[in-house]
N, C-alpha and C positions, 0 to 999 in steps of 0.2 A: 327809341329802340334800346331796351337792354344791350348791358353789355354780354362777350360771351365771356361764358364762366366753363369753368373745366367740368367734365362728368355731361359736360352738356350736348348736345346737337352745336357746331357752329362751322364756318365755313372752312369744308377740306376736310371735317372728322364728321362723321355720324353720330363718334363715341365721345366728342367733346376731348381727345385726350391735352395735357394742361399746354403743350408746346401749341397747338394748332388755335387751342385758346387764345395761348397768348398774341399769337400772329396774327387772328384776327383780330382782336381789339389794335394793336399796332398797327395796323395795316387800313384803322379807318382813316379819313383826311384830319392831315395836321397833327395826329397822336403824336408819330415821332417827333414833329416841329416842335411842338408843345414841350416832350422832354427835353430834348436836343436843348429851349432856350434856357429852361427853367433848372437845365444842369449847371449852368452859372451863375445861380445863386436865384432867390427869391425876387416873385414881379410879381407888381400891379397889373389888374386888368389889362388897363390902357398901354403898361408900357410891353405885357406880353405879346399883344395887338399889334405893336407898332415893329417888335421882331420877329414877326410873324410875318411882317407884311399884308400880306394879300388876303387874309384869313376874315370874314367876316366876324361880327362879334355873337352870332347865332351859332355859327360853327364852333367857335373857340369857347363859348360856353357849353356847348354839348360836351368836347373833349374835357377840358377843364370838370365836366360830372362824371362823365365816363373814368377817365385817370384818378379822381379822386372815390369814386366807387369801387374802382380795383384797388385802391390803398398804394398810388404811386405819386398822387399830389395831395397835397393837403393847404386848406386855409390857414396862414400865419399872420402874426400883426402885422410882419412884414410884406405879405402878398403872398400869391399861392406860392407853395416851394415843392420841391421833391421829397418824401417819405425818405426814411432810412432804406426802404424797399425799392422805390423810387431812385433811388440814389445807387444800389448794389444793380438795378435794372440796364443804369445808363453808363457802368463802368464795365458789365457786360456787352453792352452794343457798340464800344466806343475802338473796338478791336474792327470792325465793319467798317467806316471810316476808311483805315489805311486799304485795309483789302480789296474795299469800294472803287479807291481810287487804280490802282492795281485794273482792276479788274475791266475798269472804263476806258483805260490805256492799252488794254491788250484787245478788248473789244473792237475801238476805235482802230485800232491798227488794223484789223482785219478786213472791214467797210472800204 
């Protein structure tokens, strides 16, 4: 499956605009995992696998082309790592986290 690309048809826009883009590529399995591990530095296959957990290695290779097709991972000697783009992406989402939690607490209270 291509990824989606901004300008494009993808899910939520007709018009492809680049935020709905972006969401859906994040919003496939494991994208965020993937960043999320890979924001603490450079991993091997196997050991991105094992902080993945549960992640097949069929899955975590799609992401792993997907991410690095959008220019948010890239192969290094050290293992795949995050882009500089890759990098400003996950210091953007890392605000979501607190809010997350926030948010799952007031949630939870309500239940």
């Amino acid at each position: 499956m291509p990824i989606p690309r901004p300008g494009e048809p993808v899910r939520g826009s007709r018009t492809g605009i680049p935020v709905m883009a972006l969401f859906d590529l994040l919003g496939r399995r494991w994208a965020m995992g993937v960043i999320w591990n890979l924001s603490q530095g450079a991993a091997s296959f196997r050991s991105l696998q094992r902080a993945c957990e549960s992640i097949s290695p069929s899955v975590l290779n799609s992401r792993l082309k997907d991410l690095r097709e959008a220019g948010f991972v890239e192969l290094s000697d050290d293992g795949y790592a995050l882009t500089a783009l890759g990098q400003e992406l996950f210091q953007l989402l890392k605000p979501f986290k607190e809010w997350s939690i926030r948010w799952g607490d007031n949630f939870n209270s309500k239940v």
